[in-house]
Structure formats: C-alpha cells, structure tokens
LOTOR-695176 format. One record per residue: x, y, z of N, C-alpha, C in turn. Coordinates in nm, 2 decimals. Layout:
N
<n_px=X; n_py=Y; n_pz=Z; ca_px=X; ca_py=Y; ca_pz=Z; c_px=X; c_py=Y; c_pz=Z>
...
# end
This chain:
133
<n_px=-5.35; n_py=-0.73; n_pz=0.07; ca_px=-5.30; ca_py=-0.60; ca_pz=0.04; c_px=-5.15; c_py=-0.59; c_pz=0.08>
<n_px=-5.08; n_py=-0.51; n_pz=0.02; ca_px=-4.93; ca_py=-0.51; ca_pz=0.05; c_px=-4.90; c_py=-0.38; c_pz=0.10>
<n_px=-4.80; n_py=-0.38; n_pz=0.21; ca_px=-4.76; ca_py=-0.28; ca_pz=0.25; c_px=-4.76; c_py=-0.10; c_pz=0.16>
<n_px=-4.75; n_py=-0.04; n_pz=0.18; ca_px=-4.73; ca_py=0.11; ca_pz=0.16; c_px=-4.57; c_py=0.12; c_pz=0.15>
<n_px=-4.49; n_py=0.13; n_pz=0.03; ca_px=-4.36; ca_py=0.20; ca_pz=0.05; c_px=-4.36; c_py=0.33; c_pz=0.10>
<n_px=-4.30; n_py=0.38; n_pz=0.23; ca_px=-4.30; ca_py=0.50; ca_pz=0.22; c_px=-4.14; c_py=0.51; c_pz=0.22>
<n_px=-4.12; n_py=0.62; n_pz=0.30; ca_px=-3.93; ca_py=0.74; ca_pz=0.22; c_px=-3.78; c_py=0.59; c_pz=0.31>
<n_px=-3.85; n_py=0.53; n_pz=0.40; ca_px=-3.80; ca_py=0.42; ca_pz=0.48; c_px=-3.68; c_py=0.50; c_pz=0.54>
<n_px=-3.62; n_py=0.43; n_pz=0.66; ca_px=-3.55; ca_py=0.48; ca_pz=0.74; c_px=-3.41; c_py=0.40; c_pz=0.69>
<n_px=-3.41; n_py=0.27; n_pz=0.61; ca_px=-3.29; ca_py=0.22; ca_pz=0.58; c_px=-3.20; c_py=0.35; c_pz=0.51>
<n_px=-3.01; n_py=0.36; n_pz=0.52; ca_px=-2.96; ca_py=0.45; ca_pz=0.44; c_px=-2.97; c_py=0.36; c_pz=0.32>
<n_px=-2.95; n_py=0.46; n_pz=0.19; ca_px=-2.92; ca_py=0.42; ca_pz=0.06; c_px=-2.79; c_py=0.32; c_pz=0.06>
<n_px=-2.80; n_py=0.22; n_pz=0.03; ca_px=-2.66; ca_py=0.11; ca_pz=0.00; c_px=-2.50; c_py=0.19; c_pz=-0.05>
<n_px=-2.44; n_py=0.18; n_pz=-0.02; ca_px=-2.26; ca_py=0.29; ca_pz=-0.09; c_px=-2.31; c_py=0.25; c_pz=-0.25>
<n_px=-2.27; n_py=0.31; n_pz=-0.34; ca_px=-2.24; ca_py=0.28; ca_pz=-0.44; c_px=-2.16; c_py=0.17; c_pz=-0.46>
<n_px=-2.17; n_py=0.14; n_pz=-0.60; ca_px=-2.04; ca_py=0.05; ca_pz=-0.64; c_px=-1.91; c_py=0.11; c_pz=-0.58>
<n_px=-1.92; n_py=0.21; n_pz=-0.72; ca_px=-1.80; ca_py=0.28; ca_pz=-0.67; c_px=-1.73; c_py=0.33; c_pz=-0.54>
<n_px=-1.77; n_py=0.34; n_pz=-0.46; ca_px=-1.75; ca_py=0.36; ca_pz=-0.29; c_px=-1.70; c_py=0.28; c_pz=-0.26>
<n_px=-1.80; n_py=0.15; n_pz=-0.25; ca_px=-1.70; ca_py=0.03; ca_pz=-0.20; c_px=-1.57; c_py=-0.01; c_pz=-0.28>
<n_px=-1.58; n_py=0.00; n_pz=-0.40; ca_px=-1.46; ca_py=-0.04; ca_pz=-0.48; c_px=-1.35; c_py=0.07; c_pz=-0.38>
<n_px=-1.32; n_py=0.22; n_pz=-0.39; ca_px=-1.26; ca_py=0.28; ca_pz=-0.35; c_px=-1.22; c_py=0.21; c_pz=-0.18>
<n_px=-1.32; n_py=0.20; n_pz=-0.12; ca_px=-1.29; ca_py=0.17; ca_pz=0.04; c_px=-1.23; c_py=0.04; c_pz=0.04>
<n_px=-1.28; n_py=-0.04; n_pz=-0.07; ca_px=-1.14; ca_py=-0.16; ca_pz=-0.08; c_px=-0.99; c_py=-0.12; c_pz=-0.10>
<n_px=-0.99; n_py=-0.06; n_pz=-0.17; ca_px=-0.92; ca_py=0.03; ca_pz=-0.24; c_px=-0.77; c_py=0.09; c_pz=-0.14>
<n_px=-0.87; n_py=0.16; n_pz=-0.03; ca_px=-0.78; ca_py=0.22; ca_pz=0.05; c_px=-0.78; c_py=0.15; c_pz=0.18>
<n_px=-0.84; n_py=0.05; n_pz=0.17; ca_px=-0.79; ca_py=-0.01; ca_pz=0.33; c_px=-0.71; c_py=-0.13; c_pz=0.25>
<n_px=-0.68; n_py=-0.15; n_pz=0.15; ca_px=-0.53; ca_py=-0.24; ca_pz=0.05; c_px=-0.45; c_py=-0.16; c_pz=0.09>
<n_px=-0.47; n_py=-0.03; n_pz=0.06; ca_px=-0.36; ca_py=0.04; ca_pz=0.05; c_px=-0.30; c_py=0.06; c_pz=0.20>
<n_px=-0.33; n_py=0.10; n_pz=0.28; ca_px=-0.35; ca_py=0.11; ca_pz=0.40; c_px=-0.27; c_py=-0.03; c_pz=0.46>
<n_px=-0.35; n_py=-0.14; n_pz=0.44; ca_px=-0.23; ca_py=-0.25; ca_pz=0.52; c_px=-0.10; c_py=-0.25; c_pz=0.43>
<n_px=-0.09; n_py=-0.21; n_pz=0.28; ca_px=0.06; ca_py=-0.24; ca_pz=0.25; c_px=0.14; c_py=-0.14; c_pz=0.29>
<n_px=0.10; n_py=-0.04; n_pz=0.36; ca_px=0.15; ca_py=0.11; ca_pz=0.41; c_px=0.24; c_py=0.04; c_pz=0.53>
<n_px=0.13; n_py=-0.03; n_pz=0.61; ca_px=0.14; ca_py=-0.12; ca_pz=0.74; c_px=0.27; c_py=-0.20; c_pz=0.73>
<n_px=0.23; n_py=-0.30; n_pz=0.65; ca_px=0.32; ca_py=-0.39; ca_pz=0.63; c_px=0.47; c_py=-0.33; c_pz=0.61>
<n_px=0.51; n_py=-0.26; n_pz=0.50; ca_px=0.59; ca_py=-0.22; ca_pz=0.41; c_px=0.65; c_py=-0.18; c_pz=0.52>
<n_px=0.60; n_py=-0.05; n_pz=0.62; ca_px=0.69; ca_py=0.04; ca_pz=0.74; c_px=0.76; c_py=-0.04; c_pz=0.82>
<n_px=0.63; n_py=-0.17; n_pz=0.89; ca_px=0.68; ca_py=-0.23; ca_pz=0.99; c_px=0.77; c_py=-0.32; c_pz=0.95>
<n_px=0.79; n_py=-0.37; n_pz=0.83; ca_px=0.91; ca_py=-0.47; ca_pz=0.76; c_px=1.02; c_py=-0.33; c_pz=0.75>
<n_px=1.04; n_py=-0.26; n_pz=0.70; ca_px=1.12; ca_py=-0.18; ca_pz=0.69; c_px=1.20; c_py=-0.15; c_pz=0.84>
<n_px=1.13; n_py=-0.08; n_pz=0.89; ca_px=1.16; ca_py=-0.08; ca_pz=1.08; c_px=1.26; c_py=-0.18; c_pz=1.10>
<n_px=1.17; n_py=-0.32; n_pz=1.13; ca_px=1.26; ca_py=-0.46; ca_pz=1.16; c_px=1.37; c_py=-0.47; c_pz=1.08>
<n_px=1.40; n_py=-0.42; n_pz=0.99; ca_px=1.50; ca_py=-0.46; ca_pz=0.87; c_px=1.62; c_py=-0.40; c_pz=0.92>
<n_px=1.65; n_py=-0.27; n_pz=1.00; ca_px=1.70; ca_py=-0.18; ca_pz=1.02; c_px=1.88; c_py=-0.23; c_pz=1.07>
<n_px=1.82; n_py=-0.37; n_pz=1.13; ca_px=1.95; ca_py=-0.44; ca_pz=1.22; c_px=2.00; c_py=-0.55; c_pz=1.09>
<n_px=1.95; n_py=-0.56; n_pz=1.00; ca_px=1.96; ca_py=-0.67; ca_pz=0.98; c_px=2.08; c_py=-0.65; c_pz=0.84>
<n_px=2.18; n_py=-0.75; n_pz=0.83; ca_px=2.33; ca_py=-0.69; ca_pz=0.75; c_px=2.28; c_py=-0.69; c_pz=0.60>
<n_px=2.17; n_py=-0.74; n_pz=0.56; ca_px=2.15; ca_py=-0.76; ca_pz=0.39; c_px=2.10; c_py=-0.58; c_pz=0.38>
<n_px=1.99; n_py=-0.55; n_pz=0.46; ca_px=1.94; ca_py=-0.40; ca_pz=0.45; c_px=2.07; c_py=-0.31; c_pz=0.47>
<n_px=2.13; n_py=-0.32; n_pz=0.54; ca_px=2.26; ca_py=-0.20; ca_pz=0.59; c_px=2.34; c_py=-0.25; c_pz=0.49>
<n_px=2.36; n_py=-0.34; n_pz=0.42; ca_px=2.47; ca_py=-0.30; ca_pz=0.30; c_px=2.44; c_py=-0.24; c_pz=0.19>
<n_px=2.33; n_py=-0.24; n_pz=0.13; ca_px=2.25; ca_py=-0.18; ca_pz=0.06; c_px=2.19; c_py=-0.07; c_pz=0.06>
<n_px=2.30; n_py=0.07; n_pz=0.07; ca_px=2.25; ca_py=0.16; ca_pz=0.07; c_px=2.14; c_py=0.21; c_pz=0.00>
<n_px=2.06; n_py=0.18; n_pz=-0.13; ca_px=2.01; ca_py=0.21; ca_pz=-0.20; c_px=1.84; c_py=0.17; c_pz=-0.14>
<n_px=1.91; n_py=0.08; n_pz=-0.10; ca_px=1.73; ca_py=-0.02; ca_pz=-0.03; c_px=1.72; c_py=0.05; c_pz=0.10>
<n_px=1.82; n_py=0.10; n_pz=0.14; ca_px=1.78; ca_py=0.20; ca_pz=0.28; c_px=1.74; c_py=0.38; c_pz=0.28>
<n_px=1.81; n_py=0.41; n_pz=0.20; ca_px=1.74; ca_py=0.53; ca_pz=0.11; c_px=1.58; c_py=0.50; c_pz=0.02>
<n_px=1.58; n_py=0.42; n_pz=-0.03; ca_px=1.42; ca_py=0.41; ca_pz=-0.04; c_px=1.33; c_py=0.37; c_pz=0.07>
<n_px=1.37; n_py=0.27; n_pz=0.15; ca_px=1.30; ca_py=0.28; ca_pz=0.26; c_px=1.26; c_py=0.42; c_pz=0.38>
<n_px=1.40; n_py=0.49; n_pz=0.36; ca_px=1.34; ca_py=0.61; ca_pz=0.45; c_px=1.22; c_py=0.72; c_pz=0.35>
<n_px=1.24; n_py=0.68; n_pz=0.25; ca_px=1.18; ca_py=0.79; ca_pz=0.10; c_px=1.01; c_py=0.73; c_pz=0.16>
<n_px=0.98; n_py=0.60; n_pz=0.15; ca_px=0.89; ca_py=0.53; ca_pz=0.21; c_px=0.84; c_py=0.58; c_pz=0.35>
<n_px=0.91; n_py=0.63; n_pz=0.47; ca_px=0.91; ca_py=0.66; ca_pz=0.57; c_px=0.83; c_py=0.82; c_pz=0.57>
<n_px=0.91; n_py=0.91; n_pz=0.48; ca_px=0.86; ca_py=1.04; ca_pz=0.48; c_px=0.70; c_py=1.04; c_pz=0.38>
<n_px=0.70; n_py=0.96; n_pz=0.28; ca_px=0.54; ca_py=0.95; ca_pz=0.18; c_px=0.46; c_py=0.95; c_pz=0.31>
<n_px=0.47; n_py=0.82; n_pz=0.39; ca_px=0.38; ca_py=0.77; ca_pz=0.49; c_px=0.36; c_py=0.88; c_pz=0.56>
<n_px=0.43; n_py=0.99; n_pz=0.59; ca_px=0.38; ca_py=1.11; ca_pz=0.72; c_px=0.31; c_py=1.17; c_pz=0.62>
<n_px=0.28; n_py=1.13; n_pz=0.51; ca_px=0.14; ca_py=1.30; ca_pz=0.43; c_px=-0.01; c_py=1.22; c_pz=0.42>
<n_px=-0.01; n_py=1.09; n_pz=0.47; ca_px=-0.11; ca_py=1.00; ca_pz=0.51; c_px=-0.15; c_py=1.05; c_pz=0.61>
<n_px=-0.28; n_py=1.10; n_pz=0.67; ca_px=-0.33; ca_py=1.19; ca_pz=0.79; c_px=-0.37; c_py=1.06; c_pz=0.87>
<n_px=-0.28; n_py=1.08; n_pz=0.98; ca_px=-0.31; ca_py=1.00; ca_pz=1.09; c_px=-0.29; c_py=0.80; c_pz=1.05>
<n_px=-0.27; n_py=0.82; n_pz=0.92; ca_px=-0.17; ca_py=0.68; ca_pz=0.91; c_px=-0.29; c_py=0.60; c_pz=0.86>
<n_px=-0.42; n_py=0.67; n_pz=0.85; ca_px=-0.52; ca_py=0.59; ca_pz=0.75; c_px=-0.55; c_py=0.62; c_pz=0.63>
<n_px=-0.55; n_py=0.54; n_pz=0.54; ca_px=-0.58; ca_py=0.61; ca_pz=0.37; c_px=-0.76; c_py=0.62; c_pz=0.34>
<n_px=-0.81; n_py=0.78; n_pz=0.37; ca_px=-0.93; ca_py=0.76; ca_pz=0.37; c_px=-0.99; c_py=0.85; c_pz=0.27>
<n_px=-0.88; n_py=0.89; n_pz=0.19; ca_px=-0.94; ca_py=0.96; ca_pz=0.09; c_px=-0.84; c_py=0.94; c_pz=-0.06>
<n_px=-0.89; n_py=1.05; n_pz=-0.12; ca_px=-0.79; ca_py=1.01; ca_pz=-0.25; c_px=-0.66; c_py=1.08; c_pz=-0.25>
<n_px=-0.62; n_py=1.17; n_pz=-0.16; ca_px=-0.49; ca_py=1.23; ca_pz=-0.17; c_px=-0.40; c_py=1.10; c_pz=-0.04>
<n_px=-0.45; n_py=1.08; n_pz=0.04; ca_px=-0.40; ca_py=0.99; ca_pz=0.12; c_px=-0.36; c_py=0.85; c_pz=0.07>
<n_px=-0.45; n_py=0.79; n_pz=-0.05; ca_px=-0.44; ca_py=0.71; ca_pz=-0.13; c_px=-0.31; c_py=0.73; c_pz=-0.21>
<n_px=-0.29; n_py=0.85; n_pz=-0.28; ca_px=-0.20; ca_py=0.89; ca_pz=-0.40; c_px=-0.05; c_py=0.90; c_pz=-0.29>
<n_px=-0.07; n_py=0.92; n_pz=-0.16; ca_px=0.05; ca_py=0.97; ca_pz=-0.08; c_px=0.10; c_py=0.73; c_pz=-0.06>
<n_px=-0.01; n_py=0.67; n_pz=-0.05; ca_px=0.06; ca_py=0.54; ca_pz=-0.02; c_px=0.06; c_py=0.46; c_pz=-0.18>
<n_px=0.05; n_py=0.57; n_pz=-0.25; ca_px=0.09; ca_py=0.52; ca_pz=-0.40; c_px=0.25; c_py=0.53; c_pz=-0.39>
<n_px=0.30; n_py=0.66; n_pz=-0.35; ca_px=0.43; ca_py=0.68; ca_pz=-0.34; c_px=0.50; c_py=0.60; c_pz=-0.23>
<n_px=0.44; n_py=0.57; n_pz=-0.12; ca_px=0.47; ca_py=0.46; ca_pz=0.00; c_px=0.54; c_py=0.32; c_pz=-0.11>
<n_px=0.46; n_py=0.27; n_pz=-0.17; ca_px=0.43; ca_py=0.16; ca_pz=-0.22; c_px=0.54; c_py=0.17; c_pz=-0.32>
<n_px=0.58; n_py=0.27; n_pz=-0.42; ca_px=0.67; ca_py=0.28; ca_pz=-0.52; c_px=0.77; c_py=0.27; c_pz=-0.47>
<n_px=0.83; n_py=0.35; n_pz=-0.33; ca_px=0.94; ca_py=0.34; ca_pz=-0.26; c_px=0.95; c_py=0.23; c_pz=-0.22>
<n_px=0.87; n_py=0.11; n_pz=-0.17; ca_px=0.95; ca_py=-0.01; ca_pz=-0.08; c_px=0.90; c_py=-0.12; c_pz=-0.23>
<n_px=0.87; n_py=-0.06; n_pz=-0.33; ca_px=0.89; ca_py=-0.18; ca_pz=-0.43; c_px=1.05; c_py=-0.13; c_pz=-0.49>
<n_px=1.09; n_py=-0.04; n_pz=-0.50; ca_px=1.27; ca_py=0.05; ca_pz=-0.54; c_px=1.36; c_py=-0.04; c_pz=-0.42>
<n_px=1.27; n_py=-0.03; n_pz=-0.30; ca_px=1.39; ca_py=-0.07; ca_pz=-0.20; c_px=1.43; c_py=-0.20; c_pz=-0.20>
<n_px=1.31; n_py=-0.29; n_pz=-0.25; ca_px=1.28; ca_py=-0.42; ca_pz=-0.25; c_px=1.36; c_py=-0.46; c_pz=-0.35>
<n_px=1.37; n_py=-0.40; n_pz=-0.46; ca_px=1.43; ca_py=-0.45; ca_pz=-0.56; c_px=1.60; c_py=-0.43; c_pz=-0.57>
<n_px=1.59; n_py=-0.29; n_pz=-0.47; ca_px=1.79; ca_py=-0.29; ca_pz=-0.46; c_px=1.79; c_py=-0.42; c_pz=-0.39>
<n_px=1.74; n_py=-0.51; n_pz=-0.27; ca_px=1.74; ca_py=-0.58; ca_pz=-0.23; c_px=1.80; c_py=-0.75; c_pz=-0.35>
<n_px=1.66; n_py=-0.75; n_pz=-0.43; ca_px=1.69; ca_py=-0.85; ca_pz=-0.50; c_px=1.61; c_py=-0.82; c_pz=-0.64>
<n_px=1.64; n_py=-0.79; n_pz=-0.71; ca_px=1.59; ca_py=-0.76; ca_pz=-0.85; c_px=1.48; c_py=-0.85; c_pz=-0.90>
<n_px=1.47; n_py=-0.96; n_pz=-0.87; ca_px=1.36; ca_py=-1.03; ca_pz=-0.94; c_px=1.26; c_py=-1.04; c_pz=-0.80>
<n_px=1.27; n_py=-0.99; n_pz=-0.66; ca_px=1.22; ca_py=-1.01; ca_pz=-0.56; c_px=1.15; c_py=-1.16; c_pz=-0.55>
<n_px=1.28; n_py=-1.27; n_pz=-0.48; ca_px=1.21; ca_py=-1.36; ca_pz=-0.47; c_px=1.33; c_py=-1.35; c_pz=-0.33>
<n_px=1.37; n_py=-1.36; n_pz=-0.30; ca_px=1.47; ca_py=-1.27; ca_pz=-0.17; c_px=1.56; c_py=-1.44; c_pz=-0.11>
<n_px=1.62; n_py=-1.52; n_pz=-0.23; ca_px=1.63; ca_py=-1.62; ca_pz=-0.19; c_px=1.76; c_py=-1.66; c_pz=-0.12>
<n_px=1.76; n_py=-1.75; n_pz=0.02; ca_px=1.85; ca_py=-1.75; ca_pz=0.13; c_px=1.85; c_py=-1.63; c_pz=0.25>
<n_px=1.72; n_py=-1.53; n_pz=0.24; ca_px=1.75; ca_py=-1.43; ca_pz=0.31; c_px=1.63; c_py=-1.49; c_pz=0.44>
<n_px=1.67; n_py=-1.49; n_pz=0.59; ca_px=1.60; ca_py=-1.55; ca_pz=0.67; c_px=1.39; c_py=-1.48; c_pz=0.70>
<n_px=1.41; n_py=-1.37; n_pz=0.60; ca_px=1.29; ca_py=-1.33; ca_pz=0.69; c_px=1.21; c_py=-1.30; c_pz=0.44>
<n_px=1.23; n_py=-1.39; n_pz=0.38; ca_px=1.18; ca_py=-1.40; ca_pz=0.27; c_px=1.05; c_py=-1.38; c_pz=0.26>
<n_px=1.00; n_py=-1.43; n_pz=0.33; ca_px=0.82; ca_py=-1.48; ca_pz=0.29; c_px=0.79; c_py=-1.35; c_pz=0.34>
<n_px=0.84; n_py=-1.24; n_pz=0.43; ca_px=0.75; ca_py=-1.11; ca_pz=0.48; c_px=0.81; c_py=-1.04; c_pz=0.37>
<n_px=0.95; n_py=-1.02; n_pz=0.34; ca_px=0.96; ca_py=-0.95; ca_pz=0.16; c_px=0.92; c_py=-0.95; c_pz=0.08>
<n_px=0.89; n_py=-1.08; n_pz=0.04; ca_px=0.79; ca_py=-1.08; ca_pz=-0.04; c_px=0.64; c_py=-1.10; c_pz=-0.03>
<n_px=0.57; n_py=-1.06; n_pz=0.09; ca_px=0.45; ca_py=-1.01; ca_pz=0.11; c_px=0.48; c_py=-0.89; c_pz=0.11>
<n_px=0.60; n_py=-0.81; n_pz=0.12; ca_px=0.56; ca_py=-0.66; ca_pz=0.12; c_px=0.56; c_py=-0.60; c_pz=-0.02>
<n_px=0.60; n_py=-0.71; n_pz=-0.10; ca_px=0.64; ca_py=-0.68; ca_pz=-0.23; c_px=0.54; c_py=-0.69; c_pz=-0.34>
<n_px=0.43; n_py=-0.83; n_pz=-0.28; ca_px=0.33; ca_py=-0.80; ca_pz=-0.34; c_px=0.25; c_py=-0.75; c_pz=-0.33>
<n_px=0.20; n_py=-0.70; n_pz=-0.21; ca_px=0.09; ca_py=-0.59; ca_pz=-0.11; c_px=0.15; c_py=-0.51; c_pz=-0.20>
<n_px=0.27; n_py=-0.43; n_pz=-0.23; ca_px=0.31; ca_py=-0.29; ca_pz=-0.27; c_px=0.23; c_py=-0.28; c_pz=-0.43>
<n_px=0.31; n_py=-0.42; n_pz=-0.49; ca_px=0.26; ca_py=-0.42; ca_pz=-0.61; c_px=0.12; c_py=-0.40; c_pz=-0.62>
<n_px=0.01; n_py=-0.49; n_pz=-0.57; ca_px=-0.13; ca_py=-0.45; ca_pz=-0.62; c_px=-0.20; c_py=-0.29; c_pz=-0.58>
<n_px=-0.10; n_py=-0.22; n_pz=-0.46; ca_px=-0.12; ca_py=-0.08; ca_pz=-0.50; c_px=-0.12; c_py=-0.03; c_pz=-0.60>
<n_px=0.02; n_py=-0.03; n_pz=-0.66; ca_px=0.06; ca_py=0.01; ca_pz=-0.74; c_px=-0.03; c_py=-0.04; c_pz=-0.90>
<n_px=-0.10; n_py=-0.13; n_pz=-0.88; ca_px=-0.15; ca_py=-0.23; ca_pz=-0.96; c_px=-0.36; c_py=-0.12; c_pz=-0.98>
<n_px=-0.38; n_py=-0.13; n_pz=-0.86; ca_px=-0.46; ca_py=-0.05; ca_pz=-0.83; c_px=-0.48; c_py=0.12; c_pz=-0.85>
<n_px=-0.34; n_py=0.15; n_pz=-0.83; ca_px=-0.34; ca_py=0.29; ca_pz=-0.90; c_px=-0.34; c_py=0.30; c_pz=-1.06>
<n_px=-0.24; n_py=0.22; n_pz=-1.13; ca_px=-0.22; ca_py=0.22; ca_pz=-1.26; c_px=-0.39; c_py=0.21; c_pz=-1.32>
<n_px=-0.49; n_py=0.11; n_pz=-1.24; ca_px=-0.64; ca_py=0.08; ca_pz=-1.30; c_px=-0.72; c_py=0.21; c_pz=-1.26>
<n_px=-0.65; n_py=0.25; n_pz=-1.18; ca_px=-0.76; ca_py=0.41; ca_pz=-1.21; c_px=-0.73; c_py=0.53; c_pz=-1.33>
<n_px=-0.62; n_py=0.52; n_pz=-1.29; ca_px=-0.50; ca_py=0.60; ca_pz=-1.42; c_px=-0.53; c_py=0.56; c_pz=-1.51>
<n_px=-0.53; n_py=0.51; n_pz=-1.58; ca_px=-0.53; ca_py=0.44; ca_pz=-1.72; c_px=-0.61; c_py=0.54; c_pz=-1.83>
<n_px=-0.61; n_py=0.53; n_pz=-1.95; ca_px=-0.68; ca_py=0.66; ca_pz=-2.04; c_px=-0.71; c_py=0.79; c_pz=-2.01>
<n_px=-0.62; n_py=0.83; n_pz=-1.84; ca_px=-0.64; ca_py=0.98; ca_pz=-1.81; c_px=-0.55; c_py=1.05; c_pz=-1.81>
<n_px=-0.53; n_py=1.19; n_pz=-1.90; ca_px=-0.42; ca_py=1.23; ca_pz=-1.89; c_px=-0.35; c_py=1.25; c_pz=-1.80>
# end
C-alpha cells in the first residue's frame, strides 16, 4: 500500500519566474556593489580626476544607488533604480576608455569587472523590456 498524499507541510517550490527575478536582483545588487566601491577608490586616483565626465557620471551613479531601499535590490523598482546605477558607471567607464579595455591603467581588471557586471544589468533589463511598450 502507498502512503496517503495529504495537503503536506513542504512550501510550494518559487516559481520559475521568481528565481529568475531573485537572480536577477542579487546580479544587480553586486554590480551596484562593485560599481560604488570601484568608484569610491577611484576618487584619488589622476586618470578619474581628469576626466570630468567619468566623475559626473560616477556621482549620477552615487545618487541612482540612494533610491535602492537600504542598498538591496529586492524588488522591481529597486531593480529599475540599479538599472540607472549600471547605465551611469557604464557612461563613466567609457569617458574613461571608450572601448573599455582600460589599457596601462594600474587597477584594469576591477574596470573592467565593473564594466561587465554593469553591462549584463543592463543586458538583463533590455531581456525584460523587449516587445513592451
């Protein structure tokens, strides 16, 4: 004889869609991370301070990050707030070096992690957007 299913105490599994999202926003979330704390350190450094342009997006990046509640992306407006995070330090990145490959510059390999973290945000938002007005 086989057990009796009854209403069971396990919760229901997230949806697909759930987990896709909570990947979603904990991506977004570390490139938030990344992006600030590369920006921060950048502050002393003479390639960022000649480049006005890369330092005005980086602060544009500074102010997106305060409409993130408490600095975690746990929903969909907090997501759309480090969409604009992410658009700002890919602008800054690029006054930096236009093809972002940041070459001769001593701290490269975190630029261009912040540059790709930013991008699959951005990469990520475009795949939700897509065919919606």
């Amino acid at each position: 004889m086989s057990k009796p299913r009854h209403g069971g105490s396990k919760p229901a599994p997230a949806s697909a869609e759930r987990q896709a999202a909570d990947k979603r926003h904990a991506r977004a979330e570390a490139a938030c991370h990344t992006v600030l704390q590369l920006f921060a350190s950048l502050e002393e450094d003479s390639a960022w301070q000649a480049c006005d342009m890369a330092m005005k997006y980086g602060q544009m990046a500074a102010v997106y990050a305060r409409k993130i509640r408490n600095g975690r992306v746990i929903s969909a407006p907090d997501f759309n707030a480090a969409v604009e995070v992410c658009t700002s330090a890919r602008r800054a990145l690029r006054s930096l070096d236009a093809e972002l490959v940041f070459a001769g510059h001593p701290r490269q390999a975190e630029l261009a992690e912040a540059a790709s973290a930013s991008y699959q945000v951005l990469l990520d938002h475009h795949q939700l957007t897509k065919g919606k007005a």
